[in-house]
DRENPA-3360 file (N, C-alpha, C; in nm, 2 decimals, always signed):
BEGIN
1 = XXXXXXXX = +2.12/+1.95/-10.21/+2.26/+1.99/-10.26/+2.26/+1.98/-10.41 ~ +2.22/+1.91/-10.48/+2.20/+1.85/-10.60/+2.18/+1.95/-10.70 ~ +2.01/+2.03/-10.61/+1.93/+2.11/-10.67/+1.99/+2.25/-10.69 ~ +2.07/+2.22/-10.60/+2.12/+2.39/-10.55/+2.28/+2.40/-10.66 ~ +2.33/+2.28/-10.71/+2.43/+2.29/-10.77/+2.40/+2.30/-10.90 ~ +2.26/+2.23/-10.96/+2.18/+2.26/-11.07/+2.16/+2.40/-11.11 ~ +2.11/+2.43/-11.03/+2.11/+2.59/-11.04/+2.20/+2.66/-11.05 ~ +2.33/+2.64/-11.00/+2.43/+2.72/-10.99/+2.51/+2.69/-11.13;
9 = XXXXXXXX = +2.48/+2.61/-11.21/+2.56/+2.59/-11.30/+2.42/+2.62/-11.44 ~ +2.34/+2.64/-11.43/+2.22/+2.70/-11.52/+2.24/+2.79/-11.51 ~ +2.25/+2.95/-11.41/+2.30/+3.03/-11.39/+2.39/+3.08/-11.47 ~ +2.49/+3.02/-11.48/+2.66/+3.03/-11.52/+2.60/+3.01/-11.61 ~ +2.58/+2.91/-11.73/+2.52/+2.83/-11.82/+2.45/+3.01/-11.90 ~ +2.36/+3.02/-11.82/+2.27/+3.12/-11.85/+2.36/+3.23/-11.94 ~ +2.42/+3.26/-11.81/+2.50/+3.41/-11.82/+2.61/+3.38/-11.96 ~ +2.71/+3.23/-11.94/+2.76/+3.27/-12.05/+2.72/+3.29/-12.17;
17 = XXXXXXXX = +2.64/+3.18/-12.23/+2.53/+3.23/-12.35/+2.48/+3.38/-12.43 ~ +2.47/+3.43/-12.27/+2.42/+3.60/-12.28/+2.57/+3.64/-12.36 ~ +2.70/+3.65/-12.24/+2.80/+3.66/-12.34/+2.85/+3.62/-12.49 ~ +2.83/+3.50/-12.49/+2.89/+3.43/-12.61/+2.77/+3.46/-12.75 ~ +2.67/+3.52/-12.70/+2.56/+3.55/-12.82/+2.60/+3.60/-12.94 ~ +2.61/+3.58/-13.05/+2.66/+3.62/-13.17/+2.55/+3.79/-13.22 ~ +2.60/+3.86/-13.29/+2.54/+3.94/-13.32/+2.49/+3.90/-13.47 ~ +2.41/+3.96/-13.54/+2.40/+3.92/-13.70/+2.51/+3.96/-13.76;
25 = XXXXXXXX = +2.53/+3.88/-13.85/+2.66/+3.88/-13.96/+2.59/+3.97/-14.08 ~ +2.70/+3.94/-14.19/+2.69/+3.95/-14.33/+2.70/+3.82/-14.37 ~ +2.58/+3.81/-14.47/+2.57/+3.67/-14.57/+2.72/+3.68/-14.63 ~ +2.76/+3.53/-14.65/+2.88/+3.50/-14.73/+2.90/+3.55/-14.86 ~ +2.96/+3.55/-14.94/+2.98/+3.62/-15.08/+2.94/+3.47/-15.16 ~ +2.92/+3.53/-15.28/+2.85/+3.44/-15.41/+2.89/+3.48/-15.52 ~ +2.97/+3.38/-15.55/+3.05/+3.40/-15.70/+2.99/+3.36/-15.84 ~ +2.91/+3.39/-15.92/+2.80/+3.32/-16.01/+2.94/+3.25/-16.10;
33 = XXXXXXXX = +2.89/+3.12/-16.11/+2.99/+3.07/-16.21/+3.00/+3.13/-16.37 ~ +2.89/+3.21/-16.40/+2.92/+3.28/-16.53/+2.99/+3.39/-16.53 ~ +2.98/+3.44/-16.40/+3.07/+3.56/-16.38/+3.26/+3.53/-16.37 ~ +3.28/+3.37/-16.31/+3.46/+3.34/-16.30/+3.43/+3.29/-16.47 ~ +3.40/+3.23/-16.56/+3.38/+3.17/-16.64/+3.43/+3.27/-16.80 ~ +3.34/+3.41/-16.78/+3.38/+3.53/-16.81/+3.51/+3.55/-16.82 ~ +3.53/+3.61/-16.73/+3.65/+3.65/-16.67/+3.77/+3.59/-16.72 ~ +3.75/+3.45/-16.70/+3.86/+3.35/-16.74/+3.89/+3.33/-16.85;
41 = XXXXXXXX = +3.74/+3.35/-16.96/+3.75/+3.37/-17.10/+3.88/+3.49/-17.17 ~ +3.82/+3.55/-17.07/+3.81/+3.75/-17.14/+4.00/+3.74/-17.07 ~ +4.09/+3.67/-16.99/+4.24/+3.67/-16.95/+4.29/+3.59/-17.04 ~ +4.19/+3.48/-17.11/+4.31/+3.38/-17.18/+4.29/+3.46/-17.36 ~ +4.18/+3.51/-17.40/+4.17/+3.61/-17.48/+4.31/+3.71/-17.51 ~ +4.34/+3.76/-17.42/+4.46/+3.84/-17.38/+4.59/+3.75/-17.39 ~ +4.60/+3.67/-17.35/+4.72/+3.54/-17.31/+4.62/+3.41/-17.32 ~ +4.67/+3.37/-17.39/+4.57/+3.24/-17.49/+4.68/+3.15/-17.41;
49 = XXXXXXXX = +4.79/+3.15/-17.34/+4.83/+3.00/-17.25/+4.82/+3.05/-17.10 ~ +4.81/+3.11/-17.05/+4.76/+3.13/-16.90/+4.65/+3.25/-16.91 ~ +4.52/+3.15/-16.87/+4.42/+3.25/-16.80/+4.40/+3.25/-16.62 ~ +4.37/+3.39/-16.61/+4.36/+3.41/-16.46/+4.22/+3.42/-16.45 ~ +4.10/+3.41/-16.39/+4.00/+3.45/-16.31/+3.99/+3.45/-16.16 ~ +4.00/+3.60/-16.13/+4.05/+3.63/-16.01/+3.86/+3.61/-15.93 ~ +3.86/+3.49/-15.85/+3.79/+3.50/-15.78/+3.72/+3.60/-15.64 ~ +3.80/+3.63/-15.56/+3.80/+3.70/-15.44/+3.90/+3.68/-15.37;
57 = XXXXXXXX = +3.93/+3.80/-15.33/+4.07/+3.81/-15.22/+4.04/+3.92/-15.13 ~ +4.09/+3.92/-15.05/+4.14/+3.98/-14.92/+4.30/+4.05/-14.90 ~ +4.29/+4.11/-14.78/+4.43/+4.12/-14.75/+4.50/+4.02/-14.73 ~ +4.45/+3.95/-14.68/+4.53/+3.77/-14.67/+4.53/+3.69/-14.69 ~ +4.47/+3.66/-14.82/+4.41/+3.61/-14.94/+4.38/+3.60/-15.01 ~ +4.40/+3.50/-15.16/+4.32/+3.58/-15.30/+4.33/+3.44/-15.33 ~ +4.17/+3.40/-15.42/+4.10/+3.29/-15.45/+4.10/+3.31/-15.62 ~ +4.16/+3.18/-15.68/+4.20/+3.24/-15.82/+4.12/+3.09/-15.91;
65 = XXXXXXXX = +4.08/+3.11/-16.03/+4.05/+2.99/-16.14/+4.16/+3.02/-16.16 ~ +4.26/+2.92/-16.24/+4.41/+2.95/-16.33/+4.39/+2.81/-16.47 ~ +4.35/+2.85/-16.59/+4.39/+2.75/-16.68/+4.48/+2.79/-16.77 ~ +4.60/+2.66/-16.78/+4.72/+2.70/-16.85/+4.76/+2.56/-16.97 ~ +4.75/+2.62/-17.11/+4.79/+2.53/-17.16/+4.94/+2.48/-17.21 ~ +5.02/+2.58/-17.11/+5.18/+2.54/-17.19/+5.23/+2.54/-17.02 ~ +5.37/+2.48/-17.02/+5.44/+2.51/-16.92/+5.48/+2.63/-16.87 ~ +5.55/+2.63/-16.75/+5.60/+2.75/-16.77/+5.70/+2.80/-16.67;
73 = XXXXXXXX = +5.75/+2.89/-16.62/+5.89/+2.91/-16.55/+5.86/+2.89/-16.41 ~ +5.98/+2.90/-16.31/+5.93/+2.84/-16.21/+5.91/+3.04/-16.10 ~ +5.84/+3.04/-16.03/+5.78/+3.15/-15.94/+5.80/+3.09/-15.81 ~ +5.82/+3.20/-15.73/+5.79/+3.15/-15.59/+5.75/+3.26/-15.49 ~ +5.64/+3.24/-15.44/+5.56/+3.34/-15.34/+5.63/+3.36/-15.20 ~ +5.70/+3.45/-15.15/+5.80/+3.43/-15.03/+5.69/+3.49/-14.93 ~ +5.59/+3.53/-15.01/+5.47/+3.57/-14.87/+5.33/+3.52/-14.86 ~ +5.39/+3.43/-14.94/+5.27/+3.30/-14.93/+5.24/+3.16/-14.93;
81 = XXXXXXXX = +5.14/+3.05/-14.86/+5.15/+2.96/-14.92/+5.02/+2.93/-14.98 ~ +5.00/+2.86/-15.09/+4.91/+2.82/-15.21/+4.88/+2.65/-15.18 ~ +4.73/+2.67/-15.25/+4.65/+2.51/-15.22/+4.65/+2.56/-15.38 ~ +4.66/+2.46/-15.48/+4.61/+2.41/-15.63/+4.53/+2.27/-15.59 ~ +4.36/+2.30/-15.63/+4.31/+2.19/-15.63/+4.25/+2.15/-15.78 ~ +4.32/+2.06/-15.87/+4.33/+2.05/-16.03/+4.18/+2.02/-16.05 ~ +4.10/+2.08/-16.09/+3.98/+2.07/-16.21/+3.94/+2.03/-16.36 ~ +4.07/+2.04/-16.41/+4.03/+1.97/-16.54/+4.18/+1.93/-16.55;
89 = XXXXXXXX = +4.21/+1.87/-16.62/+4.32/+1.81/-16.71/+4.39/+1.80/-16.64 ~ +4.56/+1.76/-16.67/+4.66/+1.68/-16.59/+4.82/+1.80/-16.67 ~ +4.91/+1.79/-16.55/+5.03/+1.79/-16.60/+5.11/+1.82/-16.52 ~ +5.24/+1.82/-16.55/+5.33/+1.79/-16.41/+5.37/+1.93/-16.37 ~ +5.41/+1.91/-16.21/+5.40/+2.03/-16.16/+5.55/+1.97/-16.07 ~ +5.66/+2.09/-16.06/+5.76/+2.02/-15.99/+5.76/+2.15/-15.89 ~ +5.79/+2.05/-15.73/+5.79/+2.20/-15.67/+5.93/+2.17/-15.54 ~ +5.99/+2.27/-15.50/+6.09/+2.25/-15.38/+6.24/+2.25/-15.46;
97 = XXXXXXXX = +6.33/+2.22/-15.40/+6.46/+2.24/-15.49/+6.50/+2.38/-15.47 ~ +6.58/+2.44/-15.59/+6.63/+2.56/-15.61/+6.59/+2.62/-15.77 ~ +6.49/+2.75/-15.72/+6.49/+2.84/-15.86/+6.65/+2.90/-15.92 ~ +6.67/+2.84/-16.05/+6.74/+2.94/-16.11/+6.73/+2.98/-16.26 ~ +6.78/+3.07/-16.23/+6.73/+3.19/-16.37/+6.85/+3.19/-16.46 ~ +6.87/+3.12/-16.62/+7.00/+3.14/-16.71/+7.05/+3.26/-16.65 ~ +7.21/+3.30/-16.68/+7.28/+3.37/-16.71/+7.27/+3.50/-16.78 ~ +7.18/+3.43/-16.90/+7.13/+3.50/-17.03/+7.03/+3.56/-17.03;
105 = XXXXXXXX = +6.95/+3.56/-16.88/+6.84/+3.61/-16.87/+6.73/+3.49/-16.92 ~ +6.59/+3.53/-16.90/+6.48/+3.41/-16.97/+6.37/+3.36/-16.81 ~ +6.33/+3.26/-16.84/+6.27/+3.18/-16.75/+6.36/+3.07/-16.61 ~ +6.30/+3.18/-16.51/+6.40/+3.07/-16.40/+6.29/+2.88/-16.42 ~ +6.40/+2.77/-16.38/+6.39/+2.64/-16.38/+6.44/+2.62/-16.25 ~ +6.36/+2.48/-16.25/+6.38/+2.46/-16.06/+6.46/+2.31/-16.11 ~ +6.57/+2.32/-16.02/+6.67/+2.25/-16.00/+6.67/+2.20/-15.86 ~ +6.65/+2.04/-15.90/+6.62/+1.94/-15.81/+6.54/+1.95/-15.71;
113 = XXXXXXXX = +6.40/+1.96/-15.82/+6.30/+1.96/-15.71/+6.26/+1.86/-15.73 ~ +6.07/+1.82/-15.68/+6.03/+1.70/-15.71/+5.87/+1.72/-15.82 ~ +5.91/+1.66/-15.91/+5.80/+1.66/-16.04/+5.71/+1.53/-16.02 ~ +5.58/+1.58/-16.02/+5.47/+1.51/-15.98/+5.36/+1.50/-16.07 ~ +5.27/+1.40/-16.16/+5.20/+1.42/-16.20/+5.07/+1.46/-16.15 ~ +5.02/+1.59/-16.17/+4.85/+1.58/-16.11/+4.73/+1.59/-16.20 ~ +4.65/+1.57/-16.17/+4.55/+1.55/-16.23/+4.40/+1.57/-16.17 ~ +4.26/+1.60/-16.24/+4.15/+1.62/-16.16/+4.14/+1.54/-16.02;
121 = XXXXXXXX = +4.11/+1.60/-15.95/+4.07/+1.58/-15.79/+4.21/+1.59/-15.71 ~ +4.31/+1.59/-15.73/+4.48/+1.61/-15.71/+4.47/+1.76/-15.61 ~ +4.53/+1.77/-15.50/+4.51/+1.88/-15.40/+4.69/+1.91/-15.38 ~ +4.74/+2.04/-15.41/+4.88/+2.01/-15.37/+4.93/+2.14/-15.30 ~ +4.98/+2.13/-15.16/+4.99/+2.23/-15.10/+5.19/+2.27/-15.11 ~ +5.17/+2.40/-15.13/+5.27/+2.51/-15.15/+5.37/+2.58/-15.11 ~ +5.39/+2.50/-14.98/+5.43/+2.60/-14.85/+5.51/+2.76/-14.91 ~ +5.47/+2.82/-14.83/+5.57/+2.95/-14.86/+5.68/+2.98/-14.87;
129 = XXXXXXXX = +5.75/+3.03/-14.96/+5.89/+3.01/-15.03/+5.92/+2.92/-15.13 ~ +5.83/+2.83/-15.16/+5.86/+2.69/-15.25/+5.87/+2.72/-15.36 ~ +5.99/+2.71/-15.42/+5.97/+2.69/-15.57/+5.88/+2.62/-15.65 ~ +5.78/+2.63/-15.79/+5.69/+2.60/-15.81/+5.66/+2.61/-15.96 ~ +5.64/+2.52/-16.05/+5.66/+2.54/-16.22/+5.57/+2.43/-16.28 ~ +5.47/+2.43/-16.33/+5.42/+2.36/-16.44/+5.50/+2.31/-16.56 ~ +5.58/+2.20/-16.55/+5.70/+2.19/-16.69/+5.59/+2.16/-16.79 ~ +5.53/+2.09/-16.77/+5.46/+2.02/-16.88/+5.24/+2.01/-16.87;
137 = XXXXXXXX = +5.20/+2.02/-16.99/+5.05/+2.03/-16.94/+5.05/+1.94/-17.06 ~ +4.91/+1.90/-17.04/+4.85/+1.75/-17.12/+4.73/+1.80/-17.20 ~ +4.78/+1.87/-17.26/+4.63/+1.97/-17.34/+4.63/+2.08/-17.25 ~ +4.52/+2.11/-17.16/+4.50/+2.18/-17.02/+4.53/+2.12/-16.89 ~ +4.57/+2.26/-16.85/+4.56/+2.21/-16.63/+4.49/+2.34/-16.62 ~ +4.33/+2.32/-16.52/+4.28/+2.43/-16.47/+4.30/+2.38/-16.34 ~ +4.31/+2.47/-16.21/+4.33/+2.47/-16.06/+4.26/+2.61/-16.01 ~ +4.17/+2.57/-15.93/+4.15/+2.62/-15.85/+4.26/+2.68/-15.74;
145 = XXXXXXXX = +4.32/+2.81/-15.76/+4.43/+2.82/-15.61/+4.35/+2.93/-15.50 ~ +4.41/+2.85/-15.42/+4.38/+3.02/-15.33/+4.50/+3.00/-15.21 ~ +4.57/+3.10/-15.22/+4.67/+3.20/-15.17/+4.66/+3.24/-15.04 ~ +4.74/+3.21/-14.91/+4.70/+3.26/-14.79/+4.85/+3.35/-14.78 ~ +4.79/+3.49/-14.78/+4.94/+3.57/-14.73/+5.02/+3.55/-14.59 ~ +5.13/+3.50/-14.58/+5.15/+3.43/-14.45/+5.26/+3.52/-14.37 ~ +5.36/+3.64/-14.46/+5.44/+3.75/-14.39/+5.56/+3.72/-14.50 ~ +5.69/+3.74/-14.44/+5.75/+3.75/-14.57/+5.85/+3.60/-14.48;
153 = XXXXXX = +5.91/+3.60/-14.57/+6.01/+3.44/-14.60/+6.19/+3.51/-14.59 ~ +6.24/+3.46/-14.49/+6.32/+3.50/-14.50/+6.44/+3.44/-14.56 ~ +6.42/+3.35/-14.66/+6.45/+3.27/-14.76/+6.47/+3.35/-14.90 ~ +6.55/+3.35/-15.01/+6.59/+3.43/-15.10/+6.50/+3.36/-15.23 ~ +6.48/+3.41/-15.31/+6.42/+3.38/-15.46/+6.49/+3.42/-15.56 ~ +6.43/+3.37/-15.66/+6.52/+3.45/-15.84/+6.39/+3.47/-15.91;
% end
């Protein structure tokens, strides 16, 4: 009985294997650090207080270097949420509350959100819709972000 239920489940064992076999892939992508490093040069060249180095993206995603040496208005992605994992330098980042934009036009400010200092090794997630602003940077803040497109938010922005 033993032998015969050994079998029967080697069998099965066997067969799924056959199904679940992977076929060959495509090797992963490889980003040479002189190539984001570039890049990141050649955006803050352009805009000497926020450089972009657009890593790799997708349709449902995009992997960014970002170094910023001034503050700056507050944004909010209604079709996405964002990871900032800080790499160099420190500075406050307030996020949640309510964006709003003067009267007069200019830079929207988040109103009563929560301002946090971060700093290297600091991981801060974004949820989608969140209001989100660097008020203050400490010399530099570079962050690694990467961006998961999540649908749209049926929440309002400025």
């Amino acid at each position: 009985m033993m032998i015969r239920l050994f079998t029967v489940f080697a069998v099965l064992f066997g067969f799924g294997s056959l199904i679940y076999s992977q076929s060959a892939m495509p090797p992963g992508r490889y980003i040479d650090a002189d190539d984001i490093s570039s890049a990141l040069a050649s955006s803050l060249a352009d805009r000497p207080s926020l450089g972009v180095s657009g890593i790799d993206s997708g349709d449902d995603f995009a992997v960014n270097l970002i170094r910023r040496t001034t503050g700056a208005g507050a944004i909010i992605h209604a079709d996405a949420t964002e990871y900032h994992f800080i790499t160099e330098g420190a500075g406050v980042l307030v996020t949640g509350g309510v964006s709003v934009r003067p009267a007069g036009g200019g830079s929207a400010n988040i109103e009563g959100g929560h301002a946090q200092r971060v700093t290297v090794g600091d991981t801060i997630v974004i949820p989608q819709g969140t209001p989100h602003q660097y008020t203050s940077v400490e010399g530099v803040v570079t962050y690694l972000e990467v961006r998961f497109h999540t649908g749209k938010y049926s929440g309002g922005s400025n």
